[in-house]
C-alpha positions in Angstrom: 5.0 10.2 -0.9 4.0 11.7 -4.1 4.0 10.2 -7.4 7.0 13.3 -8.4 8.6 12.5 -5.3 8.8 8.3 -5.8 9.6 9.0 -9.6 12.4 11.5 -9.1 13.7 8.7 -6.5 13.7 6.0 -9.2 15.9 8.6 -11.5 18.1 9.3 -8.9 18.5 5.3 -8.7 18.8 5.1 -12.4 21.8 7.6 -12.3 23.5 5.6 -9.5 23.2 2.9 -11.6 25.0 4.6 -14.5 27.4 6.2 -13.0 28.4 3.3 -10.4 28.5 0.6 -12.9 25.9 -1.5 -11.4 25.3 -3.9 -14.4 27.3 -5.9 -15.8 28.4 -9.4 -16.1 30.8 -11.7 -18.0 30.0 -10.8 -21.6 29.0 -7.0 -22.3 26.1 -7.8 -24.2 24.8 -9.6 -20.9 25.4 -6.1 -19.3 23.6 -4.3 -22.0 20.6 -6.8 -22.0 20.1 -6.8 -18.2 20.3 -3.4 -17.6 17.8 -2.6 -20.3 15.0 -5.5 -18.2 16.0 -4.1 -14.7 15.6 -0.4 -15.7 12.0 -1.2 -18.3 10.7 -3.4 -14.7 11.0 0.2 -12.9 9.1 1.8 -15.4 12.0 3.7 -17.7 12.0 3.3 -21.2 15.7 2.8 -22.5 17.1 2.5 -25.7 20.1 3.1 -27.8 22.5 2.0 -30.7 24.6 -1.1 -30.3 27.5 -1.6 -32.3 30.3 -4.3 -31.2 34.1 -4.4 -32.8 36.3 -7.2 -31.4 35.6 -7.4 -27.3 34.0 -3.7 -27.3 30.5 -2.9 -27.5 29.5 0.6 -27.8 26.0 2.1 -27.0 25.6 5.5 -28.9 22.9 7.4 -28.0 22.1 5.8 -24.7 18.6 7.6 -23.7 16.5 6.6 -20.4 13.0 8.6 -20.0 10.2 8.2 -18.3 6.8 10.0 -17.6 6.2 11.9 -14.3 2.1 12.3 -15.3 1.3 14.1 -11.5 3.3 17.4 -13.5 2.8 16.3 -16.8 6.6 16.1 -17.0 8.9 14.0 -17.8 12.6 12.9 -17.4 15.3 12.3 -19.9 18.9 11.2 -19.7 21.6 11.0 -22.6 24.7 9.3 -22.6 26.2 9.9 -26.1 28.3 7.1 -25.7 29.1 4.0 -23.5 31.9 1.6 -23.7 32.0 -2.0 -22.5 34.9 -3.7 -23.1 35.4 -7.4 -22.2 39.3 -7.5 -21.0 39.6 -11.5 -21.4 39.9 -12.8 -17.9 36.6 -12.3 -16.9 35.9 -8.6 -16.2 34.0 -5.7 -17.8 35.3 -2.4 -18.3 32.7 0.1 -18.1 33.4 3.6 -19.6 31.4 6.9 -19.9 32.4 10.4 -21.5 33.6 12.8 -19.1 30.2 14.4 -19.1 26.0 13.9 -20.3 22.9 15.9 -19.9 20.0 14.9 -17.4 16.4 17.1 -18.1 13.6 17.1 -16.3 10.3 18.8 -17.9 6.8 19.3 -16.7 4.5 21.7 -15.9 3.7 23.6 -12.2 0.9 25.8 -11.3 0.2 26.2 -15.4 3.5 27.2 -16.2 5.9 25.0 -18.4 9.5 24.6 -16.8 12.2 22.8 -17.9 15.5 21.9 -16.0 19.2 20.6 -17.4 21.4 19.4 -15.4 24.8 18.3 -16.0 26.6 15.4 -14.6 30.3 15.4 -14.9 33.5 13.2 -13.5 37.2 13.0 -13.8 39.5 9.8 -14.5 36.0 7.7 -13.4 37.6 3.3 -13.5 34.8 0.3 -13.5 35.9 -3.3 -13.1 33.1 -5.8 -12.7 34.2 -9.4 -11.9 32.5 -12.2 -11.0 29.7 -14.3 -12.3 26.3 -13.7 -14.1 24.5 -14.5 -10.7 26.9 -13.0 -8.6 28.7 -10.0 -9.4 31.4 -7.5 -8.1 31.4 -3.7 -9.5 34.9 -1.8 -8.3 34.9 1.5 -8.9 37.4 5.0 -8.3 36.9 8.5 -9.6 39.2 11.5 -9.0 35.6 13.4 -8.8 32.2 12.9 -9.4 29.8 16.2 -10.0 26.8 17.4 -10.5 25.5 21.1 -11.9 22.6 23.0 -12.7 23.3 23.8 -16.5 19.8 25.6 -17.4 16.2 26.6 -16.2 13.3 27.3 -18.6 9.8 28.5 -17.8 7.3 28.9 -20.5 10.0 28.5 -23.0 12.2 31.4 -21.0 15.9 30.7 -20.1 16.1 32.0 -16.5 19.6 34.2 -16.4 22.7 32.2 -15.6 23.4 33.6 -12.1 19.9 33.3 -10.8 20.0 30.2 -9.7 23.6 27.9 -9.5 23.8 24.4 -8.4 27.5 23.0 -8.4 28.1 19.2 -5.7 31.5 17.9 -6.4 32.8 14.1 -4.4 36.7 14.1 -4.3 38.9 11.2 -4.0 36.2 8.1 -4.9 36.1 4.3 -3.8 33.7 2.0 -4.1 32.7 -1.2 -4.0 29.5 -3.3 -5.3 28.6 -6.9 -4.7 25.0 -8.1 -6.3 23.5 -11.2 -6.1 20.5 -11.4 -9.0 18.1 -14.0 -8.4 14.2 -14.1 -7.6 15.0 -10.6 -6.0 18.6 -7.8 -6.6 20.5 -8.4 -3.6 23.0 -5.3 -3.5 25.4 -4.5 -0.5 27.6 -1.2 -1.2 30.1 0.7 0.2 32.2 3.9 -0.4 34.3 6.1 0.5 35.3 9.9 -0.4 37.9 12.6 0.7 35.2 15.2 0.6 32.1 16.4 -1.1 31.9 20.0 -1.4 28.4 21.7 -2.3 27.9 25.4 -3.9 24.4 27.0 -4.4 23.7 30.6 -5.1 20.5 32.8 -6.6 19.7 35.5 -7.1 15.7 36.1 -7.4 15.3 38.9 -10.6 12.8 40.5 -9.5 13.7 41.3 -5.8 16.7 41.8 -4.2 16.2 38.6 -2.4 19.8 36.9 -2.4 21.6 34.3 -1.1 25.0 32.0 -1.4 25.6 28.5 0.5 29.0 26.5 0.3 30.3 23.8 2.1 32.1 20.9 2.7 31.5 17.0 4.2 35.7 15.1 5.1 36.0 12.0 4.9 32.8 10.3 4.2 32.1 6.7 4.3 29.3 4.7 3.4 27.8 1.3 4.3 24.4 -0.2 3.3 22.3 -3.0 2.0 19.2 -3.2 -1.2 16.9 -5.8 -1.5 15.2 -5.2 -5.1 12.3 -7.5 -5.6 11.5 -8.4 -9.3 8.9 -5.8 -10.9 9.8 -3.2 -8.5 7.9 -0.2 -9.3 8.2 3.4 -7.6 4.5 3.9 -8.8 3.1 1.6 -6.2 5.7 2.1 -3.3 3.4 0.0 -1.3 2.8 -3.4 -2.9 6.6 -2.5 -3.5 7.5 -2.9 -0.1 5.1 -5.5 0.0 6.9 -7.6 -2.2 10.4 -7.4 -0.3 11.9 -4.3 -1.2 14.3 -2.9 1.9 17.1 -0.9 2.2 19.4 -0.5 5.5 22.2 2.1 5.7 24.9 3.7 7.5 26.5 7.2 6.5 29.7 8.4 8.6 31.9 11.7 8.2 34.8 13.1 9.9 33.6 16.7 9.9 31.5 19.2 8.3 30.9 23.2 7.5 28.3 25.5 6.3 28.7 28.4 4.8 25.8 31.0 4.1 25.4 34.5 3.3 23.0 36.7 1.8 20.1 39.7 1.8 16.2 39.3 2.8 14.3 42.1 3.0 16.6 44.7 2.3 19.0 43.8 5.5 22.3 41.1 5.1 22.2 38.3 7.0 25.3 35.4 7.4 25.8 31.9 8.8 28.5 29.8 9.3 28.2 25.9 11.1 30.8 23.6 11.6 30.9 20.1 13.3 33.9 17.4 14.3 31.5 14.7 12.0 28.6 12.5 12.4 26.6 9.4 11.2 23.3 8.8 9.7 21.5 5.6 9.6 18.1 4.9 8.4 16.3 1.1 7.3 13.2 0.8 6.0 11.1 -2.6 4.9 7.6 -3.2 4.7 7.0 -3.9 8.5 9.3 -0.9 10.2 11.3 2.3 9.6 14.2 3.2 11.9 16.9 6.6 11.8 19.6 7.3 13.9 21.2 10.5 13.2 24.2 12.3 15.4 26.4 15.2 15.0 29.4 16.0 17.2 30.6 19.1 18.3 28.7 21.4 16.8 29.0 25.2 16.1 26.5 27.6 15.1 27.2 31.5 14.5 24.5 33.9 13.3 25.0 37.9 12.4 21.9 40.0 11.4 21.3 43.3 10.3 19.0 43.7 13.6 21.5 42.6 16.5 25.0 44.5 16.8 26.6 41.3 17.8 26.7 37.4 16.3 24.9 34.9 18.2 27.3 31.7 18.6 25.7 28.7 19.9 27.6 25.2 20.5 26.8 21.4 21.6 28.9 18.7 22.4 26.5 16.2 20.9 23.1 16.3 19.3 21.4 13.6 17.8 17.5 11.6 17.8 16.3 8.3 16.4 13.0 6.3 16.6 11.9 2.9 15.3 8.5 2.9 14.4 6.1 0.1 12.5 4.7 1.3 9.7 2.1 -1.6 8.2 -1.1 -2.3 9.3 -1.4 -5.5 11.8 -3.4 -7.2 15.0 -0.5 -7.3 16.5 1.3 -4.9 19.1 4.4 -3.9 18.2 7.3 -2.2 19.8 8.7 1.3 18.8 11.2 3.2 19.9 12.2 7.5 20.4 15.0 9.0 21.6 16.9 12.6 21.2 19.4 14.5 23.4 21.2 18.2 22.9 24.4 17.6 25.3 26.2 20.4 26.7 24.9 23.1 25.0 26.5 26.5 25.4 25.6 29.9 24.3 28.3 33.2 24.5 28.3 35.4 26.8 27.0 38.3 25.2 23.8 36.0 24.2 24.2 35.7 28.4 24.2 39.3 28.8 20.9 39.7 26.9 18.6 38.4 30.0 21.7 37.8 32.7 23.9 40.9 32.4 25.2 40.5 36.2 25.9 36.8 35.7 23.4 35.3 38.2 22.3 32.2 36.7 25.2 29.2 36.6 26.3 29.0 33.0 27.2 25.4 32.8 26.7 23.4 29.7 23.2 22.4 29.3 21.7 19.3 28.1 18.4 17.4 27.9 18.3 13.8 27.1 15.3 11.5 26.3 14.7 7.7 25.8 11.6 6.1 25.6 10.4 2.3 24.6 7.2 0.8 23.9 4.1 -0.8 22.0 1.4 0.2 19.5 -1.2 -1.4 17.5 -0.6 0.4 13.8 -3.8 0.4 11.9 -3.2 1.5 8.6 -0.1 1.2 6.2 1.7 4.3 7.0 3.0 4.0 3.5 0.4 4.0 1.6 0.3 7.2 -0.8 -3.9 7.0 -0.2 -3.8 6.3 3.1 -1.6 9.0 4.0 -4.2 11.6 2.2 -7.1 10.2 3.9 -5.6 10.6 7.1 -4.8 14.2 6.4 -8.6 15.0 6.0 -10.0 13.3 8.8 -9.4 13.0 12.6 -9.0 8.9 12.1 -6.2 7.8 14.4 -3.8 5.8 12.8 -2.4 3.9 15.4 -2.9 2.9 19.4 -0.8 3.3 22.0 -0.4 0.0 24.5 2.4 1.1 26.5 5.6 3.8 27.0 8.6 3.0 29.5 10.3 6.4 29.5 13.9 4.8 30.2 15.6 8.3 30.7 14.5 11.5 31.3 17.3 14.1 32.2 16.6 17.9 31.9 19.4 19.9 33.1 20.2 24.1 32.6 20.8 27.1 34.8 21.8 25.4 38.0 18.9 23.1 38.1 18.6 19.6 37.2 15.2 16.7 36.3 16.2 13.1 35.9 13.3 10.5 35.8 12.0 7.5 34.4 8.7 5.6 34.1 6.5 2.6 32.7 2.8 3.1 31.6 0.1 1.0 29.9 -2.8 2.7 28.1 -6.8 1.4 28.1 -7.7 2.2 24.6 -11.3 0.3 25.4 -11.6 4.0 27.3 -11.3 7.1 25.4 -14.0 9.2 27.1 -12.3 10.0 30.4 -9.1 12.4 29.0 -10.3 14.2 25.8 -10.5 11.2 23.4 -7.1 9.8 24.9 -6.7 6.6 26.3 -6.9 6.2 29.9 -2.9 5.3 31.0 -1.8 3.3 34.0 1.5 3.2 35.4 4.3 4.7 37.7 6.5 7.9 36.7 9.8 8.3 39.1 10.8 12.5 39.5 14.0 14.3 40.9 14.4 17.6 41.0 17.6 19.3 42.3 18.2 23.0 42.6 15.2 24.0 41.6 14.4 26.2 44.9 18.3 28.2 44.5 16.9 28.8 41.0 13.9 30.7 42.1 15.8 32.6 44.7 18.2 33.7 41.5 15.4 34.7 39.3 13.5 36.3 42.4 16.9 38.5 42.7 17.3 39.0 39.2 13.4 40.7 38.6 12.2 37.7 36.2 10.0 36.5 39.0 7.7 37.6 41.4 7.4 36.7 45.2 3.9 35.8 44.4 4.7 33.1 41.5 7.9 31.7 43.4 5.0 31.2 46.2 3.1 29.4 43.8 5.8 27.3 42.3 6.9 25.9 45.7 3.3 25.3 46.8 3.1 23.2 43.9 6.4 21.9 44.5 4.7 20.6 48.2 1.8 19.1 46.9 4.1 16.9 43.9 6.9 16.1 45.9 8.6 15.4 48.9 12.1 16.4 50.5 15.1 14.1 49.8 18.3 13.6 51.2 20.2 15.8 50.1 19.8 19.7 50.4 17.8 21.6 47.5 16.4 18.2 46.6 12.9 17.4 45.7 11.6 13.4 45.0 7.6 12.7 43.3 6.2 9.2 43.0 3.2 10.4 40.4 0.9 7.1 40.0 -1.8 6.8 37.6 -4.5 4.1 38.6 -6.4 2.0 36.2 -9.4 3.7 37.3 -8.9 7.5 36.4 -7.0 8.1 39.9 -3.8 10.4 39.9 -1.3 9.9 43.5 1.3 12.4 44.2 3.7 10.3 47.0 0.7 8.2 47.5 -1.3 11.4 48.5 -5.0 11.2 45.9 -4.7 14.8 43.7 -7.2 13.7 41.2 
């Protein structure tokens, strides 16, 4: 992760923080005075002018920067003016004007740029409650948004309409609860009607053009921080090492894309939709997990080159792994899976290779799920290590063992389902171009595979000399099962370089 990246990360935080209320305890000036140490420990420098009249405190002038030194930049935020008002039974009132400036500045491949943004919201209510070690932050917005207000480079405003940025969230609920101790202990959740995105340019000189819009329903968040004291997004890696963690669940009800525009001199449009999804992700020094799903998806494409869309569709798609990511003697288990269920395609993508309707058109889907353990080497997360790795053929990790729980391939009439459970002899890397030398049992069926080649035999995509071939090899991997059309392979790999096929020696 580069230094840009991890910094523009910690600014994202800081605005969260802002705009979500996330400091305050009994007295206002408690707020003000912890939210200046949390946000100086991340490496911002904060200031601004505090004045207090009866149970309000204001803070004119409220400015957060901080220096991004691998662009020579630099990021500013202003708040002209923040209210905290202590409403006498224990809570905080938090306000903010309807609207304040963000800027980031730097420079990129020697020119200077400069970029405003503009972050805006409508009726936005704060109530923190609780004690000084263990505080609640509710919070509710009509909307919450952010826009692109101005580009410079090398002291040049770009023109309004060549590039717009607009992200809008409708209908906002939240809730906070943070414990401060040795470590920032922060669970959150929220909810949202919708969030609506808009983003257009329009590249001056070319007549390279585009506009995407959409829309996410219903969203709802879950998740969980641990902060550790002197967290840094500098050194992300003795970060991690000193607790940091975050674990998090993202769900919506449905979702559409919107895109149009011109490349090359020919229009182009897009448009997706989907009956919602989830995305989960946790990360801590020892692992780093995702799930992510979609449901019922839709894709349609129209180009200046094809006379017709191409529509696309899938029941379900969706992959996650969980992976270690710091350096130990141990082995350690991971994990991998991803499936595309019932995908379908229209008929007049059909017609393009199947005018006659040949091959069965059912929905397709592939499926895998695989388990195991691996010996990780180096810290995965290390900004140095990660640049090392990408100039030499050093191997991060070794792989001990994979159980492939679920293998199931099926399209076109045909269908593979399998499973297997391999070990790996890293001591012997010689034998299978620098790969260790596995061990272990893989279980094949294949059913339909020989109608298959009789359709694309009939249909001119194959000729009697390849459909010979494929069944020969067919033969030699597999054996006849039960039912018609249906083929069964035992494939063994032996601890000592051997490959059996049914028990039958093929290497």
């Amino acid at each position: 992760m580069s230094v840009f990246l991890r910094r523009s990360c910690g600014a994202a935080l800081a605005y969260a923080v802002i705009t979500q209320g996330a400091f305050a305890e009994v007295t206002a000036k408690d707020v003000w005075s912890d939210w200046q140490s949390y946000m100086s420990s991340m490496g911002y420098t904060v200031s601004g002018d505090e004045s207090v009249s009866g149970d309000v405190t204001t803070i004119s002038n409220l400015t957060m920067t901080m220096d991004i030194p691998e662009n020579d930049g630099k990021f500013d935020m202003v708040v002209p003016e923040m209210k905290l008002t202590e409403n006498g039974d224990g809570t905080v009132s938090i306000n903010f004007p309807d609207s304040f400036p963000m800027t980031i500045s730097g420079d990129a491949e020697g020119e200077a740029f400069s970029v405003d943004v503009l972050y805006t919201h409508s009726q936005l209510e704060m109530l923190v409650s609780g004690s000084p070690e263990d505080m609640t932050y509710d919070y509710s917005a009509d909307s919450l948004g952010i826009s692109l207000d101005k580009i410079e480079v090398d002291g040049e405003a770009m023109p309004d309409d060549a590039l717009v940025v607009k992200v809008s969230m409708n209908d906002f609920t939240g809730k906070s609860r943070m414990l401060i101790g040795e470590n920032r202990d922060v669970d959150q959740s929220f909810t949202a009607a919708d969030l609506t995105y808009d983003l257009m340019f329009d590249e001056p000189d070319s007549d390279e053009k585009a506009r995407i819009n959409g829309k996410l329903e219903k969203l709802a968040f879950e998740g969980e921080n641990i902060i550790p004291a002197g967290f840094n997004f500098a050194d992300i890696q003795s970060a991690y090492e000193a607790g940091f963690s975050f674990s998090g669940v993202f769900d919506y009800a449905a979702g559409m894309t919107n895109i149009a525009g011109t490349s090359e001199g020919e229009d182009f449009s897009m448009a997706s939709s989907s009956e919602g999804g989830r995305f989960a992700a946790s990360i801590d020094a020892e692992r780093l997990a995702y799930d992510v799903e979609q449901n019922s998806s839709k894709l349609e494409v129209t180009t200046a080159e094809l006379p017709f869309p191409i529509e696309i569709a899938m029941a379900k798609a969706g992959f996650k792994f969980e992976f270690p990511i710091k350096a130990s003697e141990e082995i350690q288990p991971f994990g991998f899976a991803m499936n595309l269920t019932d995908f379908t395609m229209s008929d007049v993508l059909w017609s393009m290779f199947d005018p006659a309707g040949e091959l069965p058109r059912d929905p397709a889907t592939i499926s895998l799920d695989t388990s195991g353990t691996a010996k990780v080497m180096v810290n995965i997360l290390d900004p140095e290590v990660a640049e090392s790795l990408e100039s030499s053929d050093e191997m991060p990790g070794e792989l001990h063992s994979l159980k492939v729980n679920e293998l199931l391939v099926s399209l076109v009439g045909a269908k593979l389902t399998g499973d297997g459970d391999f070990t790996f002899d890293n001591s012997n890397t010689e034998s299978i171009d620098d790969l260790p030398v596995p061990a272990g049992v893989a279980n094949l069926q294949l059913v339909g595979a020989n109608a298959l080649i009789d359709k694309l035999i009939g249909m001119g995509l194959m000729s009697d000399n390849d459909a010979m071939g494929a069944r020969m090899m067919m033969g030699m991997m597999a054996v006849p099962g039960e039912e018609p059309d249906t083929l069964n392979s035992t494939i063994e790999f032996t601890e000592d370089g051997q490959i059996l096929a049914n028990g039958q020696r093929i290497k």
